[in-house]
N, CA, C and O atoms as a GROMACS GRO file, in nm:
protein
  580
    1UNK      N    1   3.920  -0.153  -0.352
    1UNK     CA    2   3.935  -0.297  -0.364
    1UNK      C    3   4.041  -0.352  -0.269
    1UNK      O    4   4.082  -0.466  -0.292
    2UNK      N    5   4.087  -0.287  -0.170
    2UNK     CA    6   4.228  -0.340  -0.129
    2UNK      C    7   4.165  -0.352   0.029
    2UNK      O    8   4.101  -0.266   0.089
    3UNK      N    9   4.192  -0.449   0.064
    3UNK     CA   10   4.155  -0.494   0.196
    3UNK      C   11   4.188  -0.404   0.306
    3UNK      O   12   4.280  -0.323   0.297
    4UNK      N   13   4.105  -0.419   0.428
    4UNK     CA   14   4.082  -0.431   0.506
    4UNK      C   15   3.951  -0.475   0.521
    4UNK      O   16   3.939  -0.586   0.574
    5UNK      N   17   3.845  -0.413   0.487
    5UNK     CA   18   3.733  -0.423   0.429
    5UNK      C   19   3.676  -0.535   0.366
    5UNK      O   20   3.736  -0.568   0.264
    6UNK      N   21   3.583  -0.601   0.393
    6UNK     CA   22   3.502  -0.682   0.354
    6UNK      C   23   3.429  -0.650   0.219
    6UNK      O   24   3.401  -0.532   0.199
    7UNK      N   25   3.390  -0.765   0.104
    7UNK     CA   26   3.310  -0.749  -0.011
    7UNK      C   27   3.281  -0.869  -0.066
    7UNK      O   28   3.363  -0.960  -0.071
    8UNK      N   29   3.163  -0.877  -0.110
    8UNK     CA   30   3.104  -0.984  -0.244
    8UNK      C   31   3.099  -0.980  -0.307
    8UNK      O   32   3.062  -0.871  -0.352
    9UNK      N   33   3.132  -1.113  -0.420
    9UNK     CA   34   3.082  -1.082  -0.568
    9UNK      C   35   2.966  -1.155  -0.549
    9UNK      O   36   2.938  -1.230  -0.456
   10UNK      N   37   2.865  -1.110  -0.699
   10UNK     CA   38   2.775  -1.192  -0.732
   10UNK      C   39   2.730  -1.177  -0.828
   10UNK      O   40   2.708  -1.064  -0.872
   11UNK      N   41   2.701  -1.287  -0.892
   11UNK     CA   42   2.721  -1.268  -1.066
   11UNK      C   43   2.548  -1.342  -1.090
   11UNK      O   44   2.474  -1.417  -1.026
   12UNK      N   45   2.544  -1.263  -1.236
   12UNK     CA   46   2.406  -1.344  -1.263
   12UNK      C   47   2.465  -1.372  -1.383
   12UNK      O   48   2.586  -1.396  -1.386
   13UNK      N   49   2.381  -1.374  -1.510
   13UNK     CA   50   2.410  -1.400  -1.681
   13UNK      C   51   2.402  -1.248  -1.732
   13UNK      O   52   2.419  -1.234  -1.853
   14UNK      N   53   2.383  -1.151  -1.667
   14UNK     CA   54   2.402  -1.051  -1.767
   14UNK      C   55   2.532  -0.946  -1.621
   14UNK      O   56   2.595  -0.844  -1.648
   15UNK      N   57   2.532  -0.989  -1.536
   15UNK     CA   58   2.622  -0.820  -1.483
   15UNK      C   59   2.671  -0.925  -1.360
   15UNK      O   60   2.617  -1.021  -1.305
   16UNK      N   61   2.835  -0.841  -1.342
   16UNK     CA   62   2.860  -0.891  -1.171
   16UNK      C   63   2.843  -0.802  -1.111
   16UNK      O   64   2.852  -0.700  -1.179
   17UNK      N   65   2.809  -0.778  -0.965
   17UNK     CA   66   2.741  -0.722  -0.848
   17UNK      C   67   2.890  -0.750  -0.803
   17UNK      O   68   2.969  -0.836  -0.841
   18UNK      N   69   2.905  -0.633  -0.694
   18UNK     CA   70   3.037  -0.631  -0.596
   18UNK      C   71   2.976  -0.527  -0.475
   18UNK      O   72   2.950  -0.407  -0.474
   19UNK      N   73   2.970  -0.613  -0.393
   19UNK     CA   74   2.897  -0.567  -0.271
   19UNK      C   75   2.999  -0.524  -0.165
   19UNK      O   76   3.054  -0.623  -0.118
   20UNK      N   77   3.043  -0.409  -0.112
   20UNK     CA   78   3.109  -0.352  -0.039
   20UNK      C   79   3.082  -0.290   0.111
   20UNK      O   80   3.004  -0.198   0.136
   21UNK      N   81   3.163  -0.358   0.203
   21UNK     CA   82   3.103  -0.325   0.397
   21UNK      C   83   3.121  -0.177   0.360
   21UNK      O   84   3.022  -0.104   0.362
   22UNK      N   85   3.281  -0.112   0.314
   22UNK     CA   86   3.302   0.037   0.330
   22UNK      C   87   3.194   0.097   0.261
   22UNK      O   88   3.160   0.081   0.144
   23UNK      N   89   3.135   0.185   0.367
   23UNK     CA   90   3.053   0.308   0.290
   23UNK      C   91   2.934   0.215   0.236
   23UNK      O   92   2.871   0.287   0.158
   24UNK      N   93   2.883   0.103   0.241
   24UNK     CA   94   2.808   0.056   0.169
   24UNK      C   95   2.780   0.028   0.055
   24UNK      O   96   2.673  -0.014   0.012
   25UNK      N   97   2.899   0.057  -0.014
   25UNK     CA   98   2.936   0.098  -0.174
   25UNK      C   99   2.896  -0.066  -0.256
   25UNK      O  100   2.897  -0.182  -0.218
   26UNK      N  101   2.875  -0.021  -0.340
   26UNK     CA  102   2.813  -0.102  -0.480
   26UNK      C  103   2.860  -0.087  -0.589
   26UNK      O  104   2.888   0.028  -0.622
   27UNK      N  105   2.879  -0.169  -0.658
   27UNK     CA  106   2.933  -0.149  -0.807
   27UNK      C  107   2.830  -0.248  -0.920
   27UNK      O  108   2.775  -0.340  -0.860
   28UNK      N  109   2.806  -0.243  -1.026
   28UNK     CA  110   2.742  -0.282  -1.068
   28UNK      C  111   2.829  -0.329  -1.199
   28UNK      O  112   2.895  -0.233  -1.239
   29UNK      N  113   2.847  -0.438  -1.272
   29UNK     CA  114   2.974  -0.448  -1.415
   29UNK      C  115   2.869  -0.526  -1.522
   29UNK      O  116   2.833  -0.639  -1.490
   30UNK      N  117   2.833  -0.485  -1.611
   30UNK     CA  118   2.767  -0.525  -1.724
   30UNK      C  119   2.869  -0.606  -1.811
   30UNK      O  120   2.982  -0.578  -1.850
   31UNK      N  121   2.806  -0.696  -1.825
   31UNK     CA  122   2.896  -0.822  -1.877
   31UNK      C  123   2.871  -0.853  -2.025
   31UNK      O  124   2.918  -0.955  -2.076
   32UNK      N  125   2.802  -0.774  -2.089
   32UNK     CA  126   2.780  -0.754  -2.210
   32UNK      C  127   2.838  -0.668  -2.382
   32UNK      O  128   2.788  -0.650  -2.494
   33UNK      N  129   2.937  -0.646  -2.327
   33UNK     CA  130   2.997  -0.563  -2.372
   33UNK      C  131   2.966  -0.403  -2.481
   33UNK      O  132   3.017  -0.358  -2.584
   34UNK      N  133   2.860  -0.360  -2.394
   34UNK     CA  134   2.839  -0.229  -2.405
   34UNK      C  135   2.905  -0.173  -2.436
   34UNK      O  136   3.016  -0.224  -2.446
   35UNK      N  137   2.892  -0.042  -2.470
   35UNK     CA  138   2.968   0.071  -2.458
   35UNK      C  139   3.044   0.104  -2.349
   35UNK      O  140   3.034   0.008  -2.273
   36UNK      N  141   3.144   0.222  -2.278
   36UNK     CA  142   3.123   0.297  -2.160
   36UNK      C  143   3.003   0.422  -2.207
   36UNK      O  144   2.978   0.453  -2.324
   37UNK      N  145   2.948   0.473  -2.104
   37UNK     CA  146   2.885   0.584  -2.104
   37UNK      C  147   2.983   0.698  -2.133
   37UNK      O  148   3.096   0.720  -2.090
   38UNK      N  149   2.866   0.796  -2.260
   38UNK     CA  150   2.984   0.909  -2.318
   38UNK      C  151   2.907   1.000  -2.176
   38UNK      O  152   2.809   0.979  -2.104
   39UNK      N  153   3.042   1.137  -2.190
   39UNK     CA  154   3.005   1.191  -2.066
   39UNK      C  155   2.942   1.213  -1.948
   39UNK      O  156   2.848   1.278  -1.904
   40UNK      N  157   3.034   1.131  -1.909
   40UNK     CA  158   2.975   1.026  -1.770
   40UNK      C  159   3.112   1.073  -1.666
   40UNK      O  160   3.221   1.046  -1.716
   41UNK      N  161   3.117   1.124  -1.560
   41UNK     CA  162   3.182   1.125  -1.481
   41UNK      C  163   3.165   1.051  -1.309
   41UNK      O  164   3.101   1.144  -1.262
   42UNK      N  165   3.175   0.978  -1.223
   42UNK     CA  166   3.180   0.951  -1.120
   42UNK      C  167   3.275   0.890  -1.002
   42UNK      O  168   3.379   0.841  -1.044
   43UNK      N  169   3.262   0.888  -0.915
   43UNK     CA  170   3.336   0.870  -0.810
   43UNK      C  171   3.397   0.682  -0.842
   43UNK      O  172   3.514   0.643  -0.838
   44UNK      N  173   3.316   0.627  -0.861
   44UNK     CA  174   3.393   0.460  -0.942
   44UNK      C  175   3.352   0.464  -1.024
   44UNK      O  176   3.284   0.364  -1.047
   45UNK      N  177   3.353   0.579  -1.144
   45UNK     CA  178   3.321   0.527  -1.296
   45UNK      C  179   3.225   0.440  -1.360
   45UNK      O  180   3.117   0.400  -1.317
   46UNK      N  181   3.290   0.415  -1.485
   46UNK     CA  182   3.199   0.313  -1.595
   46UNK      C  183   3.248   0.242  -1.564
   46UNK      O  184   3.369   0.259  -1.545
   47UNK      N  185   3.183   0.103  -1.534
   47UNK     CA  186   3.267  -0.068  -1.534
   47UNK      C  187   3.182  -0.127  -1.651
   47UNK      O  188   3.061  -0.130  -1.673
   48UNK      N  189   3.324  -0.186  -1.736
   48UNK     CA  190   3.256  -0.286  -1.811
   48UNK      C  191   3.315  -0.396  -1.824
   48UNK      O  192   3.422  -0.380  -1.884
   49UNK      N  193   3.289  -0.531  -1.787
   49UNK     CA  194   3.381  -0.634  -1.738
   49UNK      C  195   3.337  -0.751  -1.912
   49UNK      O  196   3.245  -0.757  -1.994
   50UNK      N  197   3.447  -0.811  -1.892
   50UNK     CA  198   3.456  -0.938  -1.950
   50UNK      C  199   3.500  -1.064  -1.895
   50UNK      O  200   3.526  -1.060  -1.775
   51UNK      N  201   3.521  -1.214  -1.975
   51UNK     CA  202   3.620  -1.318  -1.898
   51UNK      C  203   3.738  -1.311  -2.008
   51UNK      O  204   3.734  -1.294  -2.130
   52UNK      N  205   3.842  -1.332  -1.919
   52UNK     CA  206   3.990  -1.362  -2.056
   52UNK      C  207   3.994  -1.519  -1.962
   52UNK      O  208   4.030  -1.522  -1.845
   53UNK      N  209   3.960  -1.617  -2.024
   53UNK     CA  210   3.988  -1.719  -1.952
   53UNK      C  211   3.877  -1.724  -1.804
   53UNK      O  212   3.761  -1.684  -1.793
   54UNK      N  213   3.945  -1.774  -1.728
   54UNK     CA  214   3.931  -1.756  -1.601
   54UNK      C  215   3.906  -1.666  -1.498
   54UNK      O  216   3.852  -1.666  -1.388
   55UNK      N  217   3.987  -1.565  -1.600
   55UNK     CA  218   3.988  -1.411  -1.515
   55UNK      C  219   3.945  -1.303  -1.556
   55UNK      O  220   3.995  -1.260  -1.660
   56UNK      N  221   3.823  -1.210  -1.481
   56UNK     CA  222   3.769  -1.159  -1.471
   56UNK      C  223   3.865  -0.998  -1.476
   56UNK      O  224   3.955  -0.954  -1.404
   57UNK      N  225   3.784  -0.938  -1.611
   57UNK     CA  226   3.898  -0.845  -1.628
   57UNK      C  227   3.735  -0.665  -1.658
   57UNK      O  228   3.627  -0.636  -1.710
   58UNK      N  229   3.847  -0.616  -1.576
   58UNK     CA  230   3.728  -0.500  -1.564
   58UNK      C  231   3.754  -0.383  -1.613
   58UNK      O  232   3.831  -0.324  -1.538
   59UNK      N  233   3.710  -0.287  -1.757
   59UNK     CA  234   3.772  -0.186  -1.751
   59UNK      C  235   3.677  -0.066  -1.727
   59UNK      O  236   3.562  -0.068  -1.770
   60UNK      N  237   3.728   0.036  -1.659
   60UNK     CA  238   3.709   0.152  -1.561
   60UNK      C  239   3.719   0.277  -1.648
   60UNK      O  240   3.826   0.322  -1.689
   61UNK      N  241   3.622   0.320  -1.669
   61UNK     CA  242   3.612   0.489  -1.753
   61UNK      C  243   3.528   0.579  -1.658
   61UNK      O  244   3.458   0.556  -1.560
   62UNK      N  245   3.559   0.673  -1.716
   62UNK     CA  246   3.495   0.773  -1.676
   62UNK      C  247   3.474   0.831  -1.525
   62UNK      O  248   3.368   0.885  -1.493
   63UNK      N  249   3.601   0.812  -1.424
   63UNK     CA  250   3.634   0.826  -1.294
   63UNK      C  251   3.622   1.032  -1.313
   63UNK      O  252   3.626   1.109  -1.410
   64UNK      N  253   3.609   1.047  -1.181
   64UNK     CA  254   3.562   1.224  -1.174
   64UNK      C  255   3.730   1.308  -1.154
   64UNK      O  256   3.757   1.428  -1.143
   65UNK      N  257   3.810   1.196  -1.154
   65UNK     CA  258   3.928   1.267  -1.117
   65UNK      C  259   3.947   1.315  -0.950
   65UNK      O  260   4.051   1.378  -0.928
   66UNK      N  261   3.888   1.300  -0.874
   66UNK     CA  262   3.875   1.365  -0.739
   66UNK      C  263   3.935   1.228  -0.669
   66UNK      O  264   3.935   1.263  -0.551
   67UNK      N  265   3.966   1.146  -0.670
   67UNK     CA  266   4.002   1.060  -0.575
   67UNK      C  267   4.146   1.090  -0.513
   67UNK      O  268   4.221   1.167  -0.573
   68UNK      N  269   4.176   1.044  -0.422
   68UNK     CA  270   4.307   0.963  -0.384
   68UNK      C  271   4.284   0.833  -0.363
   68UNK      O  272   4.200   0.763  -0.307
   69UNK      N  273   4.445   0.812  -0.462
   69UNK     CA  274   4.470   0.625  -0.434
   69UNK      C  275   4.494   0.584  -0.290
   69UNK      O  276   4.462   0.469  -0.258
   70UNK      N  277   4.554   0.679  -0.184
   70UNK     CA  278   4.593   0.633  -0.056
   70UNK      C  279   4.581   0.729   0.023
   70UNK      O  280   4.532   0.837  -0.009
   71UNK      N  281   4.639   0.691   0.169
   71UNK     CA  282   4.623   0.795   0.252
   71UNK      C  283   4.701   0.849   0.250
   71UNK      O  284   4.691   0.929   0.344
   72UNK      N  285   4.881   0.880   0.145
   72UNK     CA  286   4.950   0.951   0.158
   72UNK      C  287   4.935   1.089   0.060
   72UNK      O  288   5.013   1.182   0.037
   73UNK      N  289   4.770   1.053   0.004
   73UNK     CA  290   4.698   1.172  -0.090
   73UNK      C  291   4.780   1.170  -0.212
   73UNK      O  292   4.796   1.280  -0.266
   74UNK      N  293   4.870   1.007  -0.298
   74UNK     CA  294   4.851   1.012  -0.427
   74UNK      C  295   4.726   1.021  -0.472
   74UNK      O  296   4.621   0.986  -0.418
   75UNK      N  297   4.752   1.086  -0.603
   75UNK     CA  298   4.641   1.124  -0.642
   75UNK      C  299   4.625   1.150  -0.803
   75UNK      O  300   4.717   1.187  -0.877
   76UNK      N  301   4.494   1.125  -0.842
   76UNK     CA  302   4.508   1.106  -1.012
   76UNK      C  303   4.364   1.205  -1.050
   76UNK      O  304   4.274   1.222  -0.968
   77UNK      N  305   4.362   1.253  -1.164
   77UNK     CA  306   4.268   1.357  -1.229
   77UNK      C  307   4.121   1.285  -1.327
   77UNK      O  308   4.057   1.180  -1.316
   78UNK      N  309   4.117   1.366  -1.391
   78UNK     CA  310   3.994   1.316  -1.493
   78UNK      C  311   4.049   1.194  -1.580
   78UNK      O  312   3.995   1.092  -1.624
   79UNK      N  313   4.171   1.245  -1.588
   79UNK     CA  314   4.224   1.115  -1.695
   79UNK      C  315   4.266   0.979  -1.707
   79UNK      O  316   4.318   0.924  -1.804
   80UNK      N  317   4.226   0.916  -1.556
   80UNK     CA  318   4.276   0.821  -1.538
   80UNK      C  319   4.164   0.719  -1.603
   80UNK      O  320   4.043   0.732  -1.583
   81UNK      N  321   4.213   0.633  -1.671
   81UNK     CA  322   4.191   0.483  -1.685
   81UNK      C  323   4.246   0.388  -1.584
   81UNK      O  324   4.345   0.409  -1.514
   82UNK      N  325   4.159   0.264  -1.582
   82UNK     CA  326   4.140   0.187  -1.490
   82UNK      C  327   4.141   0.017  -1.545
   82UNK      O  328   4.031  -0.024  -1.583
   83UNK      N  329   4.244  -0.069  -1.551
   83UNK     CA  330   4.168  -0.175  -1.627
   83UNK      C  331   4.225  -0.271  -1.477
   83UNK      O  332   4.330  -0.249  -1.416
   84UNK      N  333   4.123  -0.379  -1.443
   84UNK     CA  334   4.137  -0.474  -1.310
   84UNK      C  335   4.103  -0.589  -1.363
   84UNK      O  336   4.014  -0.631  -1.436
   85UNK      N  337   4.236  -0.648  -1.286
   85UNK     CA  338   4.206  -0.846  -1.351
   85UNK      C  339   4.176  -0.894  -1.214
   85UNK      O  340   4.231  -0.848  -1.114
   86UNK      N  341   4.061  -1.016  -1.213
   86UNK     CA  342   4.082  -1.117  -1.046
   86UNK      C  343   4.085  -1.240  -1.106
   86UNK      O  344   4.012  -1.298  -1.186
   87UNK      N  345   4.202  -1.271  -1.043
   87UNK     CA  346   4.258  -1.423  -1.113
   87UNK      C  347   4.236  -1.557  -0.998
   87UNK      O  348   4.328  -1.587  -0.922
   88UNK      N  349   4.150  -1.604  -0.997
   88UNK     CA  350   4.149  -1.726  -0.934
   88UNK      C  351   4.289  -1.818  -0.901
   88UNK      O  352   4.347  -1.895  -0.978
   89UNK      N  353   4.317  -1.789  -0.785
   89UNK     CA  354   4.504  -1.898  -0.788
   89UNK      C  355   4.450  -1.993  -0.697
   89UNK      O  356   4.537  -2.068  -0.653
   90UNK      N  357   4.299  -2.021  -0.641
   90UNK     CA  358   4.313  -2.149  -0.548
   90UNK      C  359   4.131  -2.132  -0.515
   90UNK      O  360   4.045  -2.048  -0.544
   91UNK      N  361   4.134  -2.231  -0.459
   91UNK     CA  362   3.971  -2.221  -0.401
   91UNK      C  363   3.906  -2.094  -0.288
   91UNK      O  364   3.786  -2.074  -0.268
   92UNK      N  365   4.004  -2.030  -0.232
   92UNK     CA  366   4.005  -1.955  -0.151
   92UNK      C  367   4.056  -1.824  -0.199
   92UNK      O  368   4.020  -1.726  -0.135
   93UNK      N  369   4.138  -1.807  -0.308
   93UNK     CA  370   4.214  -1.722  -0.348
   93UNK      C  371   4.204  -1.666  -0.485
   93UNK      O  372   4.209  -1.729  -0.591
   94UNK      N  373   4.188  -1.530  -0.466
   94UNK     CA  374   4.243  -1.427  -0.602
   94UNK      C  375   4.329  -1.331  -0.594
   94UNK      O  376   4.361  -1.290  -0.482
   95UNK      N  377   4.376  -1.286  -0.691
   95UNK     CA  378   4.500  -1.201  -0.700
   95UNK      C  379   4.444  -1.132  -0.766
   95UNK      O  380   4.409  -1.170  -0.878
   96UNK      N  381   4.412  -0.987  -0.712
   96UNK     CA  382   4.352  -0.823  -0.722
   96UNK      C  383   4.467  -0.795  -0.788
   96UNK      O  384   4.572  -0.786  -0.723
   97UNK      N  385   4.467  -0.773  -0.946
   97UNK     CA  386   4.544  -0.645  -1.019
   97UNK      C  387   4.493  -0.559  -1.090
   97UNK      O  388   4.418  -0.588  -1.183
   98UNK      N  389   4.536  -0.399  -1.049
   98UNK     CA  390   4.465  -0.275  -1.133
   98UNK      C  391   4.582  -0.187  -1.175
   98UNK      O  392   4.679  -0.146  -1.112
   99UNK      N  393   4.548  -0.172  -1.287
   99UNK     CA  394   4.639  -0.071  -1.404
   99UNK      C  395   4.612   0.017  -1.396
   99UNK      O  396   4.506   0.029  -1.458
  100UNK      N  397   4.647   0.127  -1.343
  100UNK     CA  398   4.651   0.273  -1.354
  100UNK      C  399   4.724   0.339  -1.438
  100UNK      O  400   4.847   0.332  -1.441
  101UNK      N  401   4.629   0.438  -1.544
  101UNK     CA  402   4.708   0.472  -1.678
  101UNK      C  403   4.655   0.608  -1.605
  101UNK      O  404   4.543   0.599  -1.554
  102UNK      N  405   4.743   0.769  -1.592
  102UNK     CA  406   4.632   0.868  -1.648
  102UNK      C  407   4.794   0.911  -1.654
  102UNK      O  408   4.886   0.887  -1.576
  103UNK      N  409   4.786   1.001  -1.804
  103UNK     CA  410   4.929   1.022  -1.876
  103UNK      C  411   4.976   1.200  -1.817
  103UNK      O  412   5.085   1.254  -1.836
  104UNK      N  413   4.851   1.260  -1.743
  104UNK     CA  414   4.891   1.396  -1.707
  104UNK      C  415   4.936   1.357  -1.524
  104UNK      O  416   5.007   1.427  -1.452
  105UNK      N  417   4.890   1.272  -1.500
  105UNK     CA  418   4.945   1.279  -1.361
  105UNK      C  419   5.115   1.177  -1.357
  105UNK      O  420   5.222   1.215  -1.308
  106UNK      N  421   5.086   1.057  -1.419
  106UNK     CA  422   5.203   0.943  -1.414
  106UNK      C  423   5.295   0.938  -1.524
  106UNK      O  424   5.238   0.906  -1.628
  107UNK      N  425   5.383   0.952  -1.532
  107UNK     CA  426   5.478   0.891  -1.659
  107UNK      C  427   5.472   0.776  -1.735
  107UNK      O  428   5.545   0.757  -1.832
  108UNK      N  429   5.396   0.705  -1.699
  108UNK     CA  430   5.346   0.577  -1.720
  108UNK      C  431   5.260   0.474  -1.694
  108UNK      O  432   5.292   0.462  -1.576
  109UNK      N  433   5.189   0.404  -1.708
  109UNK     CA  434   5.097   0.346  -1.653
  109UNK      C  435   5.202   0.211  -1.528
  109UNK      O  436   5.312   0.158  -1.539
  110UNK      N  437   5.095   0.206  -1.426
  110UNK     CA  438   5.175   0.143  -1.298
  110UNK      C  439   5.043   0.064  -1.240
  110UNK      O  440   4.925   0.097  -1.236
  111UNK      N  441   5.130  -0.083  -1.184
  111UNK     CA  442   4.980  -0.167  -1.166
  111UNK      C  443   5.056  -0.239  -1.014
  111UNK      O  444   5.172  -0.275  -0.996
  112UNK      N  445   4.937  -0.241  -0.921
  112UNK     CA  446   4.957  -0.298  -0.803
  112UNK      C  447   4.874  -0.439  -0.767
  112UNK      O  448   4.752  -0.430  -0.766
  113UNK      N  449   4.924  -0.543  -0.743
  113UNK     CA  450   4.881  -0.652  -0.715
  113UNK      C  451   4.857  -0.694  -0.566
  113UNK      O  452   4.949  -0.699  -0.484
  114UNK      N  453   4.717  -0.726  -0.533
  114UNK     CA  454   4.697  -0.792  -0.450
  114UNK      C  455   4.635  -0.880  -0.391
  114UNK      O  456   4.520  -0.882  -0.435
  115UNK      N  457   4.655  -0.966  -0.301
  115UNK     CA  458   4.612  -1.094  -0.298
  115UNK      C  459   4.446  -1.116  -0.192
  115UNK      O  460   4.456  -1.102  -0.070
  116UNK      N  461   4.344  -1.139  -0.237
  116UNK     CA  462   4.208  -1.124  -0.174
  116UNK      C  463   4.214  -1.321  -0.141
  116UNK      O  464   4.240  -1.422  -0.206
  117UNK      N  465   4.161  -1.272   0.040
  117UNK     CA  466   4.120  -1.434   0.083
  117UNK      C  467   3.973  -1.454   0.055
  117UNK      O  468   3.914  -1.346   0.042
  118UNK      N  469   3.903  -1.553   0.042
  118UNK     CA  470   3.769  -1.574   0.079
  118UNK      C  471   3.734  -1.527   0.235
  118UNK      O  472   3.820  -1.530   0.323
  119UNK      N  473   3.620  -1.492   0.255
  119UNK     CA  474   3.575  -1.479   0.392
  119UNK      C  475   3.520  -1.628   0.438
  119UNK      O  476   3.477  -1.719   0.366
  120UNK      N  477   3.535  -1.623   0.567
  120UNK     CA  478   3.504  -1.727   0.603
  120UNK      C  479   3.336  -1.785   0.607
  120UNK      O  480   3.244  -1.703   0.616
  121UNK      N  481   3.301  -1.977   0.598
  121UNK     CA  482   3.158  -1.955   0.554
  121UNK      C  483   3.042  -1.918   0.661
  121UNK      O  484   3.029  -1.960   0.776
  122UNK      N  485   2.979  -1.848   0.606
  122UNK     CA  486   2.850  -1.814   0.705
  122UNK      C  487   2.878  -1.655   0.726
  122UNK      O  488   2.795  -1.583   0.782
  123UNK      N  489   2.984  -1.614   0.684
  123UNK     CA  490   3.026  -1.430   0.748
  123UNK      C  491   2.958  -1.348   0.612
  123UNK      O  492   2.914  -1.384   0.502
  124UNK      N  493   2.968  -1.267   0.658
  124UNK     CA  494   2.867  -1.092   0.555
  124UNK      C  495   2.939  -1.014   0.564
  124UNK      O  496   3.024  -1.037   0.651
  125UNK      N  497   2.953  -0.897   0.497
  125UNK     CA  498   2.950  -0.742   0.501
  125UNK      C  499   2.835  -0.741   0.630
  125UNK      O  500   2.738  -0.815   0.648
  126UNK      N  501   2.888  -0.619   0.717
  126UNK     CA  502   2.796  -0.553   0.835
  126UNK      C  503   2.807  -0.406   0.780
  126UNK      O  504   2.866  -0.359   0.682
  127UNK      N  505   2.709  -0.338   0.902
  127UNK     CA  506   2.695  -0.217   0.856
  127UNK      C  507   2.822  -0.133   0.920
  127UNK      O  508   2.868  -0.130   1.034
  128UNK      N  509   2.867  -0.044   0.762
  128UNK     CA  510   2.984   0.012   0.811
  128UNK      C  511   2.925   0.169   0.877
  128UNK      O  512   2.854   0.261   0.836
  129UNK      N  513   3.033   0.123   1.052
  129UNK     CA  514   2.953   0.246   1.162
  129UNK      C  515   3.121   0.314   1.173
  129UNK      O  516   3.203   0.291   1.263
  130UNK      N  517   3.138   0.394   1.064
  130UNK     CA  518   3.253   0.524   1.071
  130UNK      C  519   3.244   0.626   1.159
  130UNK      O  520   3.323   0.664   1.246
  131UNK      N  521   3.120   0.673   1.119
  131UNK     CA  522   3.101   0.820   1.168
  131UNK      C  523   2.979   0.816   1.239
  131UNK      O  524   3.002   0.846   1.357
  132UNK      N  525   2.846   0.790   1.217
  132UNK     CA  526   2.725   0.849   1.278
  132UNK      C  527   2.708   0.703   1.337
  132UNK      O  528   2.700   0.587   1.295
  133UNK      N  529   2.707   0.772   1.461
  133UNK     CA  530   2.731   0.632   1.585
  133UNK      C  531   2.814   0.573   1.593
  133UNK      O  532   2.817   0.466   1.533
  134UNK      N  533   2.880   0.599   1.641
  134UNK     CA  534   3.076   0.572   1.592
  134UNK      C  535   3.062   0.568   1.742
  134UNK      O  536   3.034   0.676   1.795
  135UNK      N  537   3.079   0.453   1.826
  135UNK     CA  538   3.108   0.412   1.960
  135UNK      C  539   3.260   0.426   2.010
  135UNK      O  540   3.289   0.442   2.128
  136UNK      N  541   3.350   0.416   1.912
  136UNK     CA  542   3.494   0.447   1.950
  136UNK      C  543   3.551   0.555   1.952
  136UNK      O  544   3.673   0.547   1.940
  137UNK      N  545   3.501   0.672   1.966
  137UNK     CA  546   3.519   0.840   1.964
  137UNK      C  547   3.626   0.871   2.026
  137UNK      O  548   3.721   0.930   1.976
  138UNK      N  549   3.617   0.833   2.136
  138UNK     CA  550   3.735   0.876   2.284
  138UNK      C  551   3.846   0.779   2.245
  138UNK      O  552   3.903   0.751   2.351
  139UNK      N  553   3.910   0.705   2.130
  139UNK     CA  554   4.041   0.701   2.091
  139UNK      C  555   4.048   0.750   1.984
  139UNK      O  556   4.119   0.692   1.903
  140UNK      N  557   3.982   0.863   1.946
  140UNK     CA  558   4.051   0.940   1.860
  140UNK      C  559   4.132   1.064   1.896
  140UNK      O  560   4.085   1.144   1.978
  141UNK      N  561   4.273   1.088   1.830
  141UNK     CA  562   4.338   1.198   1.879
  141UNK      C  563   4.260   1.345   1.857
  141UNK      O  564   4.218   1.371   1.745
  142UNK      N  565   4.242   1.445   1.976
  142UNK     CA  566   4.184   1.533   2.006
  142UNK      C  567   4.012   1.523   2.033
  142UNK      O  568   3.931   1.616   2.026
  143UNK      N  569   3.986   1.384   2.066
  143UNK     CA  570   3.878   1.371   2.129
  143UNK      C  571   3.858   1.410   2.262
  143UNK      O  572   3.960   1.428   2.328
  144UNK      N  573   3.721   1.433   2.330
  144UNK     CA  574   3.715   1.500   2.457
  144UNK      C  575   3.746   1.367   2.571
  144UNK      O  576   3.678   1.266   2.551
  145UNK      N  577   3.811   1.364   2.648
  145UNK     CA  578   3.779   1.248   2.776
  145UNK      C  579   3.758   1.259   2.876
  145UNK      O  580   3.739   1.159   2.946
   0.00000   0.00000   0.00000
């Protein structure tokens, strides 16, 4: 969820859609208040979203434990819980906050806030070209030149 990267929401009456440039990634949030799925493990989990007000609050089960939060390889296990608020502060603006609870990796649960712009109108997600056809090769360190 943390920028650089481009994404959409899109909501119908039963689920919000969150459409992602990285990796092409998708999320799907049932707005109904389901269950989470019992033994269910994956790479972005169970989402099951509600509204508190205004703001769109998402909670996150059933993550595989394999991630890192960053590139300095923090990192959290099977046990992490996940709960994410997006708070509308302007016509253009939300404020991304996610709670990270998992009690065998952290001493405590710890939440990072951040601030998402609108994209500008008429722009998309494109196709994200990382690796296969990756035109920028020769600035990578230990590339051939």
């Amino acid at each position: 969820m943390v920028p650089p990267f481009p994404f959409m929401i899109v909501q119908d009456s039963s689920y919000i859609a969150m459409l992602f440039e990285t990796e092409h990634s998708l999320r799907i949030i049932p707005m109904d208040e389901r269950p989470h799925l019992k033994n269910y493990r994956s790479w972005d989990g169970d989402s099951r979203g509600r509204w508190e007000g205004d703001t769109l609050v998402v909670d996150v089960a059933g993550l595989n434990g394999q991630t890192w939060l960053d590139q300095a390889g923090n990192f959290v296990d099977e046990n992490e819980h996940v709960v994410e608020r997006f708070t509308p502060t302007g016509p253009d603006t939300i404020i991304y906050e996610a709670t990270i609870d998992d009690p065998t990796v952290y001493s405590r649960p710890w939440t990072l806030r951040v601030p998402l712009r609108r994209q500008r109108k008429g722009s998309a997600p494109i196709e994200y070209d990382c690796i296969e056809g990756e035109r920028d090769e020769i600035h990578y360190p230990g590339a051939k030149r």
